[in-house]
FIKOLZA-1660 file (N, C-alpha, C; in steps of 0.1 Angstrom, whole numbers, plus 5000, padded with zeros to 4 digits):
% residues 88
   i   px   py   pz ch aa at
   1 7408 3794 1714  A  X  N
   1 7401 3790 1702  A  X CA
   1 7386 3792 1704  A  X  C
   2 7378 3791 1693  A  X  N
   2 7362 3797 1693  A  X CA
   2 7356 3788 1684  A  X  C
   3 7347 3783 1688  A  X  N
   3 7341 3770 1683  A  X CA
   3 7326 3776 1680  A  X  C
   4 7318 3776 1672  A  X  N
   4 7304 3779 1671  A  X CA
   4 7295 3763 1672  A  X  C
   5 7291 3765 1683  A  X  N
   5 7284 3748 1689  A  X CA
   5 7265 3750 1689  A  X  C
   6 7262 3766 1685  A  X  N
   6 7251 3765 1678  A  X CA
   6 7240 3777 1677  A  X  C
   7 7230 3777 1669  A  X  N
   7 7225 3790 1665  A  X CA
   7 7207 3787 1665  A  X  C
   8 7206 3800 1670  A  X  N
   8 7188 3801 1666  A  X CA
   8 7190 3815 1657  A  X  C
   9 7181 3813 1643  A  X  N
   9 7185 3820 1635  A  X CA
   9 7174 3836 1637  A  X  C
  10 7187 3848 1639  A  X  N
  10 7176 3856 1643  A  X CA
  10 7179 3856 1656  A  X  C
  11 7180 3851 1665  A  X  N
  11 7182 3850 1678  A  X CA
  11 7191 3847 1686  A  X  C
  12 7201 3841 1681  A  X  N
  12 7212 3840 1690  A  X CA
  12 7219 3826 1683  A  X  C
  13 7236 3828 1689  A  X  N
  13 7244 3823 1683  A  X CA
  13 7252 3818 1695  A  X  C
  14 7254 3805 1699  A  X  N
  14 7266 3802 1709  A  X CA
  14 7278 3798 1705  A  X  C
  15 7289 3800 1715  A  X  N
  15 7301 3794 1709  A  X CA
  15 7309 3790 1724  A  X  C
  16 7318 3779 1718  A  X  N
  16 7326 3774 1731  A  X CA
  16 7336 3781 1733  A  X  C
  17 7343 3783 1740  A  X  N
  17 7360 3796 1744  A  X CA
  17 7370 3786 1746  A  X  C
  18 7377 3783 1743  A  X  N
  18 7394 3777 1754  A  X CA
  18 7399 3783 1755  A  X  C
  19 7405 3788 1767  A  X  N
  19 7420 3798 1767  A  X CA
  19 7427 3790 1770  A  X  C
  20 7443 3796 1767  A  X  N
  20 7455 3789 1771  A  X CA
  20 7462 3800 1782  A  X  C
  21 7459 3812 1778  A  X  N
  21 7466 3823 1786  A  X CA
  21 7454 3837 1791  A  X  C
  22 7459 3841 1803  A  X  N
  22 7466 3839 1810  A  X CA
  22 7467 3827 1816  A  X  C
  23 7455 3819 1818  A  X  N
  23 7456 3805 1825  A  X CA
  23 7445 3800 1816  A  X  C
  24 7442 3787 1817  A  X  N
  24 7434 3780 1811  A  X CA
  24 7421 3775 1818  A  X  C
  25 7408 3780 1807  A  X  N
  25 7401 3782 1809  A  X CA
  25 7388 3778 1798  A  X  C
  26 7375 3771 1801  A  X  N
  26 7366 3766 1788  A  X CA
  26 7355 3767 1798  A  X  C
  27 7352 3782 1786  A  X  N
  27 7336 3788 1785  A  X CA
  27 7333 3786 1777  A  X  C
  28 7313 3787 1778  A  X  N
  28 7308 3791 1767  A  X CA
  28 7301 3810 1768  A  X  C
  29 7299 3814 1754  A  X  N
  29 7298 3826 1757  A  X CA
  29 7286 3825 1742  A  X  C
  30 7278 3834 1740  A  X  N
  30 7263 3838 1728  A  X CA
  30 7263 3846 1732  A  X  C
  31 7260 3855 1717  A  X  N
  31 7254 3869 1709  A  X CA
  31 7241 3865 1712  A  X  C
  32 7233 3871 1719  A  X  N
  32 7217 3869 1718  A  X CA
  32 7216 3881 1710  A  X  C
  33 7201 3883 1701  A  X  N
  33 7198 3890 1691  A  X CA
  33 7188 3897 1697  A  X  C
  34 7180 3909 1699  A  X  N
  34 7171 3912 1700  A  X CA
  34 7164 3922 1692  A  X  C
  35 7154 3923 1683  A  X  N
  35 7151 3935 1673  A  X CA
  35 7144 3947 1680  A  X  C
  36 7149 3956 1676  A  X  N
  36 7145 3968 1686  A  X CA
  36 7128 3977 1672  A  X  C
  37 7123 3985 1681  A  X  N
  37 7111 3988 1670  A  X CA
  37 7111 3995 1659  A  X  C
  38 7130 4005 1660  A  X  N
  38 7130 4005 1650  A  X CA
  38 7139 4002 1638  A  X  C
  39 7134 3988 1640  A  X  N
  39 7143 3982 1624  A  X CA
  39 7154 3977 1628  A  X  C
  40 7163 3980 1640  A  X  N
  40 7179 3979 1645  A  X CA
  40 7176 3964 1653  A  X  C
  41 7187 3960 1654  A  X  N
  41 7194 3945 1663  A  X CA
  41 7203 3955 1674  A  X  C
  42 7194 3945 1688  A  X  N
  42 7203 3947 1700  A  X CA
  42 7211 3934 1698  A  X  C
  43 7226 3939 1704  A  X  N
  43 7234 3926 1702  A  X CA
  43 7240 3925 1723  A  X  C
  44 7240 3917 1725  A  X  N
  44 7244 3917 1741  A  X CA
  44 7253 3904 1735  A  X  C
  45 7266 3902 1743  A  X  N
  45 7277 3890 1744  A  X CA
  45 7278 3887 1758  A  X  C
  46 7273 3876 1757  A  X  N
  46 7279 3868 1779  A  X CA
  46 7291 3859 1776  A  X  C
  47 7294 3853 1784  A  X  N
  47 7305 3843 1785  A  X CA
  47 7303 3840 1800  A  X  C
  48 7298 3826 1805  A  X  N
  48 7298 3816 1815  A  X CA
  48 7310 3806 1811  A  X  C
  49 7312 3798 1822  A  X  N
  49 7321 3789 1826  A  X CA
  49 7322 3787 1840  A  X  C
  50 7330 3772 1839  A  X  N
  50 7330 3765 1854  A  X CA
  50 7342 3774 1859  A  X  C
  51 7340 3774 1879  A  X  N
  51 7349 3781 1882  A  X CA
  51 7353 3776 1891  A  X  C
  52 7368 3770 1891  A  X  N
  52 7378 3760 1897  A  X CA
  52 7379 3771 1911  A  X  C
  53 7388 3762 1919  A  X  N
  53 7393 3774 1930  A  X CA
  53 7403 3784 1928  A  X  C
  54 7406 3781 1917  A  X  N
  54 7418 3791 1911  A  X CA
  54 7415 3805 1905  A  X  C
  55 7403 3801 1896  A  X  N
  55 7391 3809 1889  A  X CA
  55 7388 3820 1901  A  X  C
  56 7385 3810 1912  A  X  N
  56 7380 3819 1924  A  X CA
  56 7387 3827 1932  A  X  C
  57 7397 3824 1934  A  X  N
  57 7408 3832 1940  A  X CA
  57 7410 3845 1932  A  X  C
  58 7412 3844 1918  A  X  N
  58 7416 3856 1910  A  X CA
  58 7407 3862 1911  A  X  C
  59 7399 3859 1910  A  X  N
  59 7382 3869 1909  A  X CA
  59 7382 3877 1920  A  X  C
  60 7384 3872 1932  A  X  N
  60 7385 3877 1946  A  X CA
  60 7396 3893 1940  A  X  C
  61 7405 3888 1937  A  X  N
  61 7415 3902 1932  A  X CA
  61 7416 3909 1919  A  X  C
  62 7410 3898 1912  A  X  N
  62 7410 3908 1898  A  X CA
  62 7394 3911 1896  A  X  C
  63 7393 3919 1889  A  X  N
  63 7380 3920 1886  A  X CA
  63 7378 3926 1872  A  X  C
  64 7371 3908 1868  A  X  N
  64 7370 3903 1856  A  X CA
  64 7365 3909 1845  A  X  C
  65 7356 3918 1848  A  X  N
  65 7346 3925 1836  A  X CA
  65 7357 3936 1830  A  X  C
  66 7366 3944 1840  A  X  N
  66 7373 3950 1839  A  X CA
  66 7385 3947 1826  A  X  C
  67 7389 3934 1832  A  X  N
  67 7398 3926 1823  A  X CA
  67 7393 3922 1811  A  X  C
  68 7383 3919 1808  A  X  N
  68 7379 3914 1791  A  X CA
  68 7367 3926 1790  A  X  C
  69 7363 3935 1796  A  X  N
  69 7349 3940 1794  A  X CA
  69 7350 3950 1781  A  X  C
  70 7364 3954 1778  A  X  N
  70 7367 3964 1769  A  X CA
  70 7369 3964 1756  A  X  C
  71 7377 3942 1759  A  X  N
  71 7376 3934 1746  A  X CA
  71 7359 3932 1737  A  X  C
  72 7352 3927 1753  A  X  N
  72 7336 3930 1748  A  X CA
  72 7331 3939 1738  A  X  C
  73 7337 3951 1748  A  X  N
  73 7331 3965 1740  A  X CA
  73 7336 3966 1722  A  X  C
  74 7349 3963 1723  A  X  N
  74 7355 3966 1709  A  X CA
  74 7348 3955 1698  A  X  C
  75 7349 3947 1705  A  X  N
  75 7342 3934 1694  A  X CA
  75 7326 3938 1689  A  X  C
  76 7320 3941 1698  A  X  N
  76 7309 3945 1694  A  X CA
  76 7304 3964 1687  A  X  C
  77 7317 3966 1691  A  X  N
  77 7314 3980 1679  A  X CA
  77 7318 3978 1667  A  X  C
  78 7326 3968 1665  A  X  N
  78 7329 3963 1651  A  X CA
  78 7322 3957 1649  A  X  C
  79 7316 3948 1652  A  X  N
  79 7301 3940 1644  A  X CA
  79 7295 3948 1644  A  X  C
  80 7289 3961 1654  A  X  N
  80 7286 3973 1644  A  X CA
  80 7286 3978 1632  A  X  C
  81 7299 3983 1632  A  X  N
  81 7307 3989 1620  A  X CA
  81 7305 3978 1608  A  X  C
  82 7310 3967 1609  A  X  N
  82 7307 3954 1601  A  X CA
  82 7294 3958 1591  A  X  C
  83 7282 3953 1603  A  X  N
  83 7271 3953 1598  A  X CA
  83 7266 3966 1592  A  X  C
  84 7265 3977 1598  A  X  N
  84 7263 3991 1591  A  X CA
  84 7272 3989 1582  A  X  C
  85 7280 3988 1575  A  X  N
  85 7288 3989 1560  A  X CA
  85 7284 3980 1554  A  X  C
  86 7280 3969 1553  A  X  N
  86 7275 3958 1545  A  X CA
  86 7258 3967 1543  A  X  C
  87 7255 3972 1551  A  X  N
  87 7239 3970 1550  A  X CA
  87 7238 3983 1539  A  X  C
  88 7247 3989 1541  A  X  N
  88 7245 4009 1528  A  X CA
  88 7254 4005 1516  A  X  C
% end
């Protein structure tokens, strides 16, 4: 689930995460905004959270960015695409 827990307008947007799967998990993760010189928005997405020993273990073997970094990438080429089509 995705909770929006708060905004600087122009600047950034936070939201809380719960996962249930693969395991269960509550981060928070923000779109920070940044305007570039010309005219465009840099968009960057993080996601922090506490990390249990379990958290830690996996991490030792998986490697995380790998696992959601692609979900990253898609979500933010469609807020791309999103915003370029609303703005023409």
């Amino acid at each position: 689930s995705l909770e929006i827990i708060g905004m600087q307008t122009g600047r950034s947007v936070q939201m809380k995460l719960d996962f249930s799967k693969p395991f269960e998990a509550h981060n928070q993760a923000e779109f920070a905004l940044r305007p570039t010189p010309d005219g465009a928005t840099d968009v960057s997405w993080r996601m922090h959270g506490p990390a249990n020993f379990m958290s830690k273990l996996i991490g030792v073997f998986i490697d995380m960015d790998k696992m959601v970094g692609r979900d990253f990438e898609d979500g933010l080429q469609n807020l791309r695409d999103i915003s370029r089509a609303k703005a023409s």
